[in-house]
N, CA, C and O atoms as a GROMACS GRO file, in nm:
protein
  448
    1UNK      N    1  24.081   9.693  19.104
    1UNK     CA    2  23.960   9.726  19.032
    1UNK      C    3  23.844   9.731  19.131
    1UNK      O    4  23.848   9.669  19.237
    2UNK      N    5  23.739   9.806  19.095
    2UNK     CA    6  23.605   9.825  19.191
    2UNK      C    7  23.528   9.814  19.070
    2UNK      O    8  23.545   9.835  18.950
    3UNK      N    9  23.377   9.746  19.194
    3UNK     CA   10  23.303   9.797  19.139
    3UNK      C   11  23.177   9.936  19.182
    3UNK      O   12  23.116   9.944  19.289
    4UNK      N   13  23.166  10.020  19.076
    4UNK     CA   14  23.121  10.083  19.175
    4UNK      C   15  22.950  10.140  19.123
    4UNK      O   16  22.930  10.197  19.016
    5UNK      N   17  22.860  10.114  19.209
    5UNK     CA   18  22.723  10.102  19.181
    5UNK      C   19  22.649  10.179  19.244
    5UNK      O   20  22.644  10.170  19.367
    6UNK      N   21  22.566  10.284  19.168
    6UNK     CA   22  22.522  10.408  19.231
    6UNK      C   23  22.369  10.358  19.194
    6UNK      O   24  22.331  10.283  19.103
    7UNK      N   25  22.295  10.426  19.297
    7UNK     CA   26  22.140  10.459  19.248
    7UNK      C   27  22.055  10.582  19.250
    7UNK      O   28  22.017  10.656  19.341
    8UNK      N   29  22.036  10.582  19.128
    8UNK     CA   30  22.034  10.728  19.133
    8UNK      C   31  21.869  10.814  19.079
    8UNK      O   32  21.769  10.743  19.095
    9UNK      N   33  21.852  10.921  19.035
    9UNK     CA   34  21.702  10.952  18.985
    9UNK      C   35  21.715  10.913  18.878
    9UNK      O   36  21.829  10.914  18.832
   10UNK      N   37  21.572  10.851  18.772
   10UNK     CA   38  21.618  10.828  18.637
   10UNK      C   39  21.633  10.964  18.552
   10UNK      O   40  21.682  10.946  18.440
   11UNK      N   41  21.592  11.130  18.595
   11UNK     CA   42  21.606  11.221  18.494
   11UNK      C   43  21.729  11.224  18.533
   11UNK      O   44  21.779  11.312  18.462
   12UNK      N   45  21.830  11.174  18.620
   12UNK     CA   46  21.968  11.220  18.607
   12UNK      C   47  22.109  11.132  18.527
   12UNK      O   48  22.231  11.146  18.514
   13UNK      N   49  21.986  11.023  18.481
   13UNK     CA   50  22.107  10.927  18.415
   13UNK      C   51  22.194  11.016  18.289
   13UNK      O   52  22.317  11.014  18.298
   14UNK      N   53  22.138  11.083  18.186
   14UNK     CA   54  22.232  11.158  18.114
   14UNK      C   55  22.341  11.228  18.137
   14UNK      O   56  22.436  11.234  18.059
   15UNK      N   57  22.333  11.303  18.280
   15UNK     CA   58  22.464  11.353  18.335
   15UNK      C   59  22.496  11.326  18.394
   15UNK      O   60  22.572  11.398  18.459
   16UNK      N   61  22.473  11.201  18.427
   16UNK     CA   62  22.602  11.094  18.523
   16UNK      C   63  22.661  11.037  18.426
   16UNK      O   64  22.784  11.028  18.436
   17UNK      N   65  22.607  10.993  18.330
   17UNK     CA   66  22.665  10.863  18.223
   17UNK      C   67  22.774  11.047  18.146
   17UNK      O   68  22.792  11.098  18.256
   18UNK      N   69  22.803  11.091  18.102
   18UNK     CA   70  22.853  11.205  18.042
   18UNK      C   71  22.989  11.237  18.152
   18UNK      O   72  23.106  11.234  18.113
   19UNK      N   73  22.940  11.273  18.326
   19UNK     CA   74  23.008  11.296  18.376
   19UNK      C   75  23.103  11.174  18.395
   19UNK      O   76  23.218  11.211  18.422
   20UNK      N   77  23.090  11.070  18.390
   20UNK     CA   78  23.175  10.941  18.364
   20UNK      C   79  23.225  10.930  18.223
   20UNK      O   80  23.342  10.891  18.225
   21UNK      N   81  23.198  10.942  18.150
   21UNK     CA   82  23.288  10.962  18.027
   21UNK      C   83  23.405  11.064  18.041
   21UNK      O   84  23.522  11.043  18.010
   22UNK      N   85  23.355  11.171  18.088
   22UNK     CA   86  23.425  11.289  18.109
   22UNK      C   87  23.556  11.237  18.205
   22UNK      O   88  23.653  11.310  18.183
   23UNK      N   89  23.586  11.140  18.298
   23UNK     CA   90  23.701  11.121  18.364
   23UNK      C   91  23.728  10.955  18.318
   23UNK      O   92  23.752  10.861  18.394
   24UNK      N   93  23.720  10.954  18.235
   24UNK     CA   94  23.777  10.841  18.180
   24UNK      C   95  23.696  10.693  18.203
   24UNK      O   96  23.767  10.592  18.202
   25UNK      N   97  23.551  10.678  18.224
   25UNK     CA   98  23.498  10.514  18.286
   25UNK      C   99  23.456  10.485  18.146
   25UNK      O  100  23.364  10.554  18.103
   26UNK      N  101  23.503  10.400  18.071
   26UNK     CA  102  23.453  10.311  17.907
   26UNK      C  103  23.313  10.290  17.887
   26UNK      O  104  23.240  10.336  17.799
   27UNK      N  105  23.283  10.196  18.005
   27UNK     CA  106  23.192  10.126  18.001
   27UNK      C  107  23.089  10.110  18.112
   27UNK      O  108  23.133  10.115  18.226
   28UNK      N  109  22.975  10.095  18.096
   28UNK     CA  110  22.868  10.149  18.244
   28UNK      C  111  22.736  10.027  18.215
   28UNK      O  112  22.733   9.982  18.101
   29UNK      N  113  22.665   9.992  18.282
   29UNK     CA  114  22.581   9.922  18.322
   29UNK      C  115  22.466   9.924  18.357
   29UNK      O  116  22.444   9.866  18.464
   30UNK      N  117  22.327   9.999  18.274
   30UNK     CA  118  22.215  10.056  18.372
   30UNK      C  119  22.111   9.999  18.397
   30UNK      O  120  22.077   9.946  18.292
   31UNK      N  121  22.017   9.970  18.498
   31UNK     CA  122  21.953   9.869  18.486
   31UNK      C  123  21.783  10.010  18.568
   31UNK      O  124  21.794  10.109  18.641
   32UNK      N  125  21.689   9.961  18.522
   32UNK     CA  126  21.597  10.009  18.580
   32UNK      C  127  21.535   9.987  18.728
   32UNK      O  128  21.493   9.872  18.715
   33UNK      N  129  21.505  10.021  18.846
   33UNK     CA  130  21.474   9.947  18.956
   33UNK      C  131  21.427  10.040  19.025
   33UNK      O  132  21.440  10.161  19.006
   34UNK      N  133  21.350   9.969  19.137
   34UNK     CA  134  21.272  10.049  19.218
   34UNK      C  135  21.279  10.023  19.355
   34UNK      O  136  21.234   9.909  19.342
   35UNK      N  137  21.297  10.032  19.469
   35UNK     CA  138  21.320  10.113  19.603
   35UNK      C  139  21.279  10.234  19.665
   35UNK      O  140  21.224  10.319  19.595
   36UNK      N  141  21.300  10.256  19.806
   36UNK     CA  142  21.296  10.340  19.870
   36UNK      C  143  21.364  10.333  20.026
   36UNK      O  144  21.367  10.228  20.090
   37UNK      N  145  21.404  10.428  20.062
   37UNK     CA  146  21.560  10.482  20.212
   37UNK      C  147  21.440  10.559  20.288
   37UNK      O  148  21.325  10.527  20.319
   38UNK      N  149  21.514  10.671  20.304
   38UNK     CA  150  21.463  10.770  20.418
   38UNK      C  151  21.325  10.750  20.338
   38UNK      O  152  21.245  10.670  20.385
   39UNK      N  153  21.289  10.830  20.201
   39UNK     CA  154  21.228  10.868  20.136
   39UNK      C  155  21.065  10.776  20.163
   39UNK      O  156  20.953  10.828  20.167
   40UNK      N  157  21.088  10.672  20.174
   40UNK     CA  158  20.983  10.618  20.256
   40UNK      C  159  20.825  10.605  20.159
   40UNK      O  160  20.705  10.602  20.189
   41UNK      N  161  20.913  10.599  20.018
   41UNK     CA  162  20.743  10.603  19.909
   41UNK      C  163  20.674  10.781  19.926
   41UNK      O  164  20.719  10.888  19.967
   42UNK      N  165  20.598  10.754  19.894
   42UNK     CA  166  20.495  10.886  19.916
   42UNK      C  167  20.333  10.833  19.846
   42UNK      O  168  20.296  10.735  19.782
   43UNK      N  169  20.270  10.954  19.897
   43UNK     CA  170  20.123  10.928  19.842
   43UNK      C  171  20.086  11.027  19.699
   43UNK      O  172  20.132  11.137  19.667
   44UNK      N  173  19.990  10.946  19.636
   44UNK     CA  174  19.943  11.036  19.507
   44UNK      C  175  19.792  11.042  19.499
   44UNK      O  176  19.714  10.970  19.561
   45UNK      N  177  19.768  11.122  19.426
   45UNK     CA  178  19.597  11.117  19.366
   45UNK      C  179  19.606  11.083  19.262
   45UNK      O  180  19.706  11.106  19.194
   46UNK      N  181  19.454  10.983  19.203
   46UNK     CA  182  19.440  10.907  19.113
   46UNK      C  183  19.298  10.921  19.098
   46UNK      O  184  19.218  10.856  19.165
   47UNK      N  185  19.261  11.016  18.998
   47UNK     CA  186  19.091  10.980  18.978
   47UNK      C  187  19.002  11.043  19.160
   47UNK      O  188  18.886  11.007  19.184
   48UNK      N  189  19.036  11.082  19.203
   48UNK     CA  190  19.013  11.113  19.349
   48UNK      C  191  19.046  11.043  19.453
   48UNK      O  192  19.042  11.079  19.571
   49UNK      N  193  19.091  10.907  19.394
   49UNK     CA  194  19.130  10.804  19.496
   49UNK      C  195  19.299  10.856  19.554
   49UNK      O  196  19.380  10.909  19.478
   50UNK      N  197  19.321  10.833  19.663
   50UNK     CA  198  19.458  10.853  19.725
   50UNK      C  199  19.516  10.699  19.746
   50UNK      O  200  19.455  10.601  19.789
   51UNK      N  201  19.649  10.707  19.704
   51UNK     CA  202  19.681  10.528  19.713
   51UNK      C  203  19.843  10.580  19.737
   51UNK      O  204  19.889  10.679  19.682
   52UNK      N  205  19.910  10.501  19.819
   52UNK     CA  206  20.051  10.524  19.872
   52UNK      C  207  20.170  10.424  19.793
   52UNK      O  208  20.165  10.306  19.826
   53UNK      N  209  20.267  10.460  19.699
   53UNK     CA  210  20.333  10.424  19.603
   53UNK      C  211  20.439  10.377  19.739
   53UNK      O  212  20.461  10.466  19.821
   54UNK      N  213  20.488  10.270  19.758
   54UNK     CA  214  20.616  10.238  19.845
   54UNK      C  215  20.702  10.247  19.782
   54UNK      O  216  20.785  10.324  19.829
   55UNK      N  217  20.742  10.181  19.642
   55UNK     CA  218  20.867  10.158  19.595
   55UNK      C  219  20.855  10.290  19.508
   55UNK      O  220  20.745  10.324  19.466
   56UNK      N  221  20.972  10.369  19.480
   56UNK     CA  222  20.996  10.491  19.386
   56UNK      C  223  21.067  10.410  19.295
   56UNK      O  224  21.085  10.292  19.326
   57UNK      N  225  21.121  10.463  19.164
   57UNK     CA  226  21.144  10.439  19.044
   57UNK      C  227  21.305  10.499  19.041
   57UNK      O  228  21.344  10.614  19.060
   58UNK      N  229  21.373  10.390  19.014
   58UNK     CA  230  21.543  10.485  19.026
   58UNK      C  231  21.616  10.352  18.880
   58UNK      O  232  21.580  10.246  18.831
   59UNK      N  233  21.736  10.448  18.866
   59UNK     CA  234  21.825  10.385  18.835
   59UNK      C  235  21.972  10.334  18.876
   59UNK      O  236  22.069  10.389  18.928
   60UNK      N  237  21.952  10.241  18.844
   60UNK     CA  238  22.082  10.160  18.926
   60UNK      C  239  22.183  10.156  18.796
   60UNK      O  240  22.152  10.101  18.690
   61UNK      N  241  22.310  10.223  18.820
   61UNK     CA  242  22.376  10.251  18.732
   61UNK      C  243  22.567  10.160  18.787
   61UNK      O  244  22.633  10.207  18.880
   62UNK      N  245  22.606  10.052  18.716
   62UNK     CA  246  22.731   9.980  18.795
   62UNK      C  247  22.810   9.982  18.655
   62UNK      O  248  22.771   9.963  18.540
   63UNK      N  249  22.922  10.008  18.704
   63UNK     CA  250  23.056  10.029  18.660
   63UNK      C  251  23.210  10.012  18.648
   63UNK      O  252  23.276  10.114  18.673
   64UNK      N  253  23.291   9.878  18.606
   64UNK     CA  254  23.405   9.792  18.699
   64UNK      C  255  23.484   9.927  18.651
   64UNK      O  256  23.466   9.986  18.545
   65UNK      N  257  23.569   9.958  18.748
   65UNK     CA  258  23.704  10.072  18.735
   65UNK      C  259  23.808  10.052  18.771
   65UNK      O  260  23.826   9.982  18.871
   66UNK      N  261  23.908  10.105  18.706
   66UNK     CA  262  24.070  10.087  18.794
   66UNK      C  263  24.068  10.215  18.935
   66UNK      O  264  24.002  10.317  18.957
   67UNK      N  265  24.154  10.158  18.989
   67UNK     CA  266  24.132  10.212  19.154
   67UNK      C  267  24.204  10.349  19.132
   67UNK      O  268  24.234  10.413  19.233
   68UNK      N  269  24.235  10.399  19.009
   68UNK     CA  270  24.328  10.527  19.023
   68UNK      C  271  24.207  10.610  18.969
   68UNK      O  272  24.214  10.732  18.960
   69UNK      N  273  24.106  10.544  18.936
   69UNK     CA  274  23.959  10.682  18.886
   69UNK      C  275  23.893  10.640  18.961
   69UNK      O  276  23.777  10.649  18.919
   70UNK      N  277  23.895  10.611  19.021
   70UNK     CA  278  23.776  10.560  19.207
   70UNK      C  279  23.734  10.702  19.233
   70UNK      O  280  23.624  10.740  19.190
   71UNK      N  281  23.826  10.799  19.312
   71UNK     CA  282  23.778  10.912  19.423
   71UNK      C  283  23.731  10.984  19.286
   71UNK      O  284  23.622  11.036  19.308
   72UNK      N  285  23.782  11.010  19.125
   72UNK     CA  286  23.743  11.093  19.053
   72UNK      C  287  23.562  11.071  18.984
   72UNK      O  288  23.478  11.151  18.942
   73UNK      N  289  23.564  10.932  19.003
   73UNK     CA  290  23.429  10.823  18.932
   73UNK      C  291  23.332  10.902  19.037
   73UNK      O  292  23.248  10.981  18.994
   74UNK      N  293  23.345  10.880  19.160
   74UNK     CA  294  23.252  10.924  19.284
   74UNK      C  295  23.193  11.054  19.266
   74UNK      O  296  23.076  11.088  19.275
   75UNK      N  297  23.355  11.157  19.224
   75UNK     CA  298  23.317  11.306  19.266
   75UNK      C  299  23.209  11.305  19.141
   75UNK      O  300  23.086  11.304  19.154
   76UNK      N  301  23.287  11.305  19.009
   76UNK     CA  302  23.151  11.282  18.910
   76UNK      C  303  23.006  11.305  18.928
   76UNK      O  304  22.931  11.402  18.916
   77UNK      N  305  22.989  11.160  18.969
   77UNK     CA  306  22.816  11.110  19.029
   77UNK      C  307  22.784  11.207  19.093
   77UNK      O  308  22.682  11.272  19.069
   78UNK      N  309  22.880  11.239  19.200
   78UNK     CA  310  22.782  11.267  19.309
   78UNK      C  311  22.746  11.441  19.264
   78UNK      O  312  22.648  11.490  19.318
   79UNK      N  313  22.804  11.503  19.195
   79UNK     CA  314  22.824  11.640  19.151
   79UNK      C  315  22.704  11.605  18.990
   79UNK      O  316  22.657  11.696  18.922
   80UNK      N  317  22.685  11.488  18.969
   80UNK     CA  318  22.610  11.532  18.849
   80UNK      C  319  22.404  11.441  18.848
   80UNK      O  320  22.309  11.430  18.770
   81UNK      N  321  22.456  11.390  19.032
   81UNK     CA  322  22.305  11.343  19.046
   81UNK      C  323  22.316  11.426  19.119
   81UNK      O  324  22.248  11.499  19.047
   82UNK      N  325  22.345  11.506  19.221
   82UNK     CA  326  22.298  11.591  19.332
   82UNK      C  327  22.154  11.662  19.274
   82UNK      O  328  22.155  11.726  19.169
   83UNK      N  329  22.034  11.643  19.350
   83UNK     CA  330  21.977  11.770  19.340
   83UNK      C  331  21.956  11.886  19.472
   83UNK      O  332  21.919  12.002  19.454
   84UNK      N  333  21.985  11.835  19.587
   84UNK     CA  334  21.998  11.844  19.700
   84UNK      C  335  21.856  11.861  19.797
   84UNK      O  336  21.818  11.937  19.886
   85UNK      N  337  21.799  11.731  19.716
   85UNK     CA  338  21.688  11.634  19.793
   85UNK      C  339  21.678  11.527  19.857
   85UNK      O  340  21.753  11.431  19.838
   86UNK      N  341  21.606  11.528  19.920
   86UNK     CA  342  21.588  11.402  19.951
   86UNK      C  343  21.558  11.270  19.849
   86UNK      O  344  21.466  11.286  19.769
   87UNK      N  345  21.624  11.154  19.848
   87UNK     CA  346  21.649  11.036  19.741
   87UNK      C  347  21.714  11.077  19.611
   87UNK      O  348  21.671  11.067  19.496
   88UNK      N  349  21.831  11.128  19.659
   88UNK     CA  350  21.942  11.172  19.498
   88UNK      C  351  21.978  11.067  19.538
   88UNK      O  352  22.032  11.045  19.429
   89UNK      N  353  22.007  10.942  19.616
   89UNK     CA  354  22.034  10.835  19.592
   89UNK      C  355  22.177  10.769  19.668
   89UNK      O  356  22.195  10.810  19.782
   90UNK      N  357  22.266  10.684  19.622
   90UNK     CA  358  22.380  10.617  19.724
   90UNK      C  359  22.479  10.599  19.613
   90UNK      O  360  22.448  10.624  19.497
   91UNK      N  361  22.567  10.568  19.638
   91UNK     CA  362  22.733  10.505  19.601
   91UNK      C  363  22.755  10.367  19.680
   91UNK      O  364  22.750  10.389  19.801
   92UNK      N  365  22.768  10.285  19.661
   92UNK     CA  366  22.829  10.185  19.660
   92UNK      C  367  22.959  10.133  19.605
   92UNK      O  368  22.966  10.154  19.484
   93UNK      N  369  23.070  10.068  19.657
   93UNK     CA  370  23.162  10.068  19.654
   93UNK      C  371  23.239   9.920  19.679
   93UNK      O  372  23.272   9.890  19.794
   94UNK      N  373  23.265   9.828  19.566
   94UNK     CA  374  23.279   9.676  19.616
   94UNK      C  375  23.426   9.645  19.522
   94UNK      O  376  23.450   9.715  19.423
   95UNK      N  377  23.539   9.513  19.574
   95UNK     CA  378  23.618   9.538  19.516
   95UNK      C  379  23.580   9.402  19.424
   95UNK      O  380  23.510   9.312  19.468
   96UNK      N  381  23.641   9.404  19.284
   96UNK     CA  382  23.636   9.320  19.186
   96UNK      C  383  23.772   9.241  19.226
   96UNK      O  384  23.870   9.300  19.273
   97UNK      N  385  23.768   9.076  19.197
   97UNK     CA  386  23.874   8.992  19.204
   97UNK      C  387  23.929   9.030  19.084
   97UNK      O  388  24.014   9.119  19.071
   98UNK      N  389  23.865   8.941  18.967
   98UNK     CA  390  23.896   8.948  18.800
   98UNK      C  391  23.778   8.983  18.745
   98UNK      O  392  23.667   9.004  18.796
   99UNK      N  393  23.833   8.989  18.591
   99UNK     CA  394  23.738   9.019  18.472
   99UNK      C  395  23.800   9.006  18.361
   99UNK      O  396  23.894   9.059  18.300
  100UNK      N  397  23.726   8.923  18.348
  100UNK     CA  398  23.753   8.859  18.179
  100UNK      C  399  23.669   8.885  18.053
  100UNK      O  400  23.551   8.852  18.044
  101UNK      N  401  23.745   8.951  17.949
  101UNK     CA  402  23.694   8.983  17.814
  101UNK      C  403  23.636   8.841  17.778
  101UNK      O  404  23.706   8.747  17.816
  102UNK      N  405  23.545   8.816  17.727
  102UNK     CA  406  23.482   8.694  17.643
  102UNK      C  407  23.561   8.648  17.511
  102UNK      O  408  23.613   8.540  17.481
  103UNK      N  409  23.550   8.764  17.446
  103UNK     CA  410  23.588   8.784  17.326
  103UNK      C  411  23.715   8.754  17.310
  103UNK      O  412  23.753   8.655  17.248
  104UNK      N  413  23.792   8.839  17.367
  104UNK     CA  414  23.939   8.792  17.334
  104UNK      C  415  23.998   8.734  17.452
  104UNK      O  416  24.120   8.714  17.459
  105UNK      N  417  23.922   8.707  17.539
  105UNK     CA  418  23.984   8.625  17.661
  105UNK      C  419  24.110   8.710  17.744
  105UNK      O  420  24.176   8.656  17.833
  106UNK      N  421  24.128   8.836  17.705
  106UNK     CA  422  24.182   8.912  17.788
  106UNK      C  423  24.121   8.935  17.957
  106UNK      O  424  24.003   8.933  17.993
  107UNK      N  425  24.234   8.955  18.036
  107UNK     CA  426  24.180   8.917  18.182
  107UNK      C  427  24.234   9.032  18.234
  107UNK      O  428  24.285   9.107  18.150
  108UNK      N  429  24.236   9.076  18.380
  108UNK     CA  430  24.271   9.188  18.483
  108UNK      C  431  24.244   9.323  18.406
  108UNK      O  432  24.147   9.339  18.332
  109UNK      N  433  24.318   9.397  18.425
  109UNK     CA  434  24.255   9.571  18.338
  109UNK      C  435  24.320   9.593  18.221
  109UNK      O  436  24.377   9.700  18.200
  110UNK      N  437  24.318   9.457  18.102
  110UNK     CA  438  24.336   9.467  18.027
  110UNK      C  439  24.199   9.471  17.924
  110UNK      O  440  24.156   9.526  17.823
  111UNK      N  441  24.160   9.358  18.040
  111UNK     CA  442  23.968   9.332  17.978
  111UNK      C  443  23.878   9.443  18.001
  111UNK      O  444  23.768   9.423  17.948
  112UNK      N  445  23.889   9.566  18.070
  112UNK     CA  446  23.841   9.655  18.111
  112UNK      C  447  23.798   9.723  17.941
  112UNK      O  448  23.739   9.830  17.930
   0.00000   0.00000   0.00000
C-alpha cells in the first residue's frame, strides 16, 4: 500500500478527484494549504498599494492505495492537474505499514 499525496491548484481539485475515481482510488483526503517551489509567491495590487503574497493557495490532496493502481493513480493526477505552468504542483509517494478500519476493525487492504 502507498500513500500517495499530491499538491495541486485548487481549480483543479474536481478533475483530479473524478480522474481518481475513474481508475479505481475509493477514498481521498483534501486538505486546504498554502506554499510555494520555484514559483516563489508573486506580487499584486491592492487599492494602489503593491504587497508580495509568499505563500500561494493549493490543495493538498492524500490517498492510501494498493500498489497495483500506483503508476495508474499518478498518470491520472498528473494528466488531470497539468496546466503546463509553472506550480501545477508535486506527487509524493510514501509507503503505508498498516491501516485499520475503526469500524469494523478490518486491517491491511481489506480496510481500504
Amino acid at each position: 500500500m502507498k500513500l500517495l499525496t499530491a499538491i495541486i491548484k485548487p481549480f483543479k481539485l474536481d478533475e483530479v478527484r473524478e480522474a481518481l475515481s475513474a481508475v479505481g482510488v475509493q477514498g481521498i483526503t483534501v486538505s486546504e494549504v498554502k506554499g510555494f517551489g520555484r514559483q516563489k509567491g508573486h506580487t499584486e495590487l491592492y487599492r494602489g498599494a503593491e504587497y508580495v503574497v509568499d505563500f500561494l493557495p493549493k490543495v493538498k490532496v492524500d490517498a492510501v492505495i494498493r500498489d497495483e493502481l500506483l503508476e495508474q493513480a499518478i498518470e491520472a493526477i498528473t494528466h488531470a492537474a497539468s496546466t503546463g505552468k509553472i506550480g501545477d504542483g508535486k506527487i509524493f509517494i510514501s509507503t503505508i505499514e498498516q491501516v485499520i478500519r475503526i469500524r469494523t476493525g478490518e486491517s491491511g487492504e481489506d480496510a481500504l
